[in-house]
Structure formats: C-alpha cells, structure tokens
Wavefront OBJ file of the C-alpha trace (Angstrom):
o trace
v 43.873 -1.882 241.255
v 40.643 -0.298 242.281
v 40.046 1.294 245.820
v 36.760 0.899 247.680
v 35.673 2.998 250.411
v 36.801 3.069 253.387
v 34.470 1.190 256.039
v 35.021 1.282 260.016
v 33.008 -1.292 260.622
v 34.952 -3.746 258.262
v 38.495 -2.957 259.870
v 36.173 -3.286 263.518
v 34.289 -6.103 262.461
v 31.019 -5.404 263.893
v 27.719 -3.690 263.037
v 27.014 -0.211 262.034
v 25.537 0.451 265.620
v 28.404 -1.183 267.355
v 31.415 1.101 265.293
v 29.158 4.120 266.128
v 29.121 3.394 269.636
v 33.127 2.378 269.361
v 33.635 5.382 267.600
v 31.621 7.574 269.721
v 29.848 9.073 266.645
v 32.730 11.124 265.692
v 34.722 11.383 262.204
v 38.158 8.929 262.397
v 41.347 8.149 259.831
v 41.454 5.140 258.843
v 44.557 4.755 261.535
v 42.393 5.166 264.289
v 40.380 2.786 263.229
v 42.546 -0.160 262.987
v 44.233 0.763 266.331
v 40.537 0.771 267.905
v 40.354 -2.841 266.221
v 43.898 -4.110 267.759
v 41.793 -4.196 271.315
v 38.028 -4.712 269.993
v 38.341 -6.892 266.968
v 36.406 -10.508 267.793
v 39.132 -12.053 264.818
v 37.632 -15.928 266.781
v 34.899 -14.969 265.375
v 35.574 -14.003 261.813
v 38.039 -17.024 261.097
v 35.531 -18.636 258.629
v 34.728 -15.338 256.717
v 36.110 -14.807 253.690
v 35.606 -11.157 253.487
v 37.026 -9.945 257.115
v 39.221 -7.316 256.839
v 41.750 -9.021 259.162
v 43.583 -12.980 258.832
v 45.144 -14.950 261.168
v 47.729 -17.075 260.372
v 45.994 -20.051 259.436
v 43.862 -17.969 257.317
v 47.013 -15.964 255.438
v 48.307 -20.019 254.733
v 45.196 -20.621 252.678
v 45.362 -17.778 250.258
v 48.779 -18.158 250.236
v 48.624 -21.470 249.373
v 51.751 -22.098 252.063
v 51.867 -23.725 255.158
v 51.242 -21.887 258.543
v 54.868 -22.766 259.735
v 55.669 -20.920 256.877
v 53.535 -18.005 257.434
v 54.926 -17.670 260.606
v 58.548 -17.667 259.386
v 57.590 -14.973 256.940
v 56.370 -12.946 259.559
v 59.524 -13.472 262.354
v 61.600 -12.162 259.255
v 59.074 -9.081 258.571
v 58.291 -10.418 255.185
v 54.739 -9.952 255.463
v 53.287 -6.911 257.130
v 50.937 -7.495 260.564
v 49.775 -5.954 263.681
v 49.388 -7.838 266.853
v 46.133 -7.629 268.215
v 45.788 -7.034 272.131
v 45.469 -10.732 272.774
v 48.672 -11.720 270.922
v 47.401 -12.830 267.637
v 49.022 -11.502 264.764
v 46.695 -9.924 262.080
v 47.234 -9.205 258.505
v 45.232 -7.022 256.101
v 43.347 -9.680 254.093
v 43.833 -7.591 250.519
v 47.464 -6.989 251.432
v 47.648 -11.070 251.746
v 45.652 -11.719 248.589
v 48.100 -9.171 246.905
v 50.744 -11.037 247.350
v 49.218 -14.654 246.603
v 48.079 -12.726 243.226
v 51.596 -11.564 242.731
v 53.206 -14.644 243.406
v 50.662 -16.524 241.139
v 52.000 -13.872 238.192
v 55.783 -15.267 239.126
v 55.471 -18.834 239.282
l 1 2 3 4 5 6 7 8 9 10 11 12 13 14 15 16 17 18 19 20 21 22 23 24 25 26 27 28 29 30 31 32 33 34 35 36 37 38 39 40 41 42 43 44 45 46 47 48 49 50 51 52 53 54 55 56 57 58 59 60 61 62 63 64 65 66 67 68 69 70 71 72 73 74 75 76 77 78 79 80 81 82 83 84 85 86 87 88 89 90 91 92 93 94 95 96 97 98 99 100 101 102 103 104 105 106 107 108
C-alpha cells in the first residue's frame, strides 16, 4: 500500500488559504490537524465528493456496499474506527473505509 503526503487542507477540507489561516501559518502533526477538523470541517458540504478525507455514515454504506443501519451497528460495537465531529456526526477516514470494503471484497 502506497502512502501519499500528508495534506492539511484535505483532513480540513478547505483551500490552501483557509488551512493557513486555520493553522495560523505554523508547522502541525497530522493529529492536530484532524482535531482542528473535528470543529471546522464543513463534512454537509463534502457529502457528494468522492475524494474527502472524511465519510459520514451514509457515505461509509456505499463503499461498503452495506446498509447505513448497519454502519451504524458497526460503529456502536467499535468495529469501525470514527471521530465525532463537534456537531455530532460521526466521521470516518475515507481510505480506512475503502480498506476495509477492499479487504472484505478479498474474503467474500
């Protein structure tokens, strides 16, 4: 599996101006970054794109190729991993969610 870099405004989902300004300019883990998005991260407004760095739910269903009921479930019984964003919403790392739906593919 390869790794690409590491990009802050990805995890933020915003411009390059608009992580600078979130950022304040300085040098961050990539930690700090995704705890910055937990309270700034517009995920309403990524829900159609299917490179965000963060999925919702209904988005983790689709590449799962499961129901969101489901989804759900697997998260209650910490199954799948997820932060909850400040508004409530449970996020998952998109390539941690197409890991598994490529894994599971390999088992069936």
């Amino acid at each position: 599996m390869s790794q690409s870099l590491f990009d802050p405004t990805e995890v933020l989902g915003c411009s390059r101006a608009e992580a600078t300004a979130l950022l304040r300019g300085r040098r961050v883990t990539p930690g700090e970054v995704e705890s910055l998005a937990m309270s700034c991260y517009d995920w309403r407004g990524h829900l159609r794109d299917p490179r965000s760095y963060w999925v919702t739910v209904s988005q983790a269903s689709r590449i799962l190729h499961s129901s969101p009921s489901r989804v759900r479930r697997m998260l209650d019984e910490d199954r799948l991993p997820y932060v909850t964003h400040a508004s409530g919403v449970r996020l998952m790392r998109r390539r941690q969610i197409e890991e598994r739906s490529r894994t599971a593919a390999r088992t069936d």
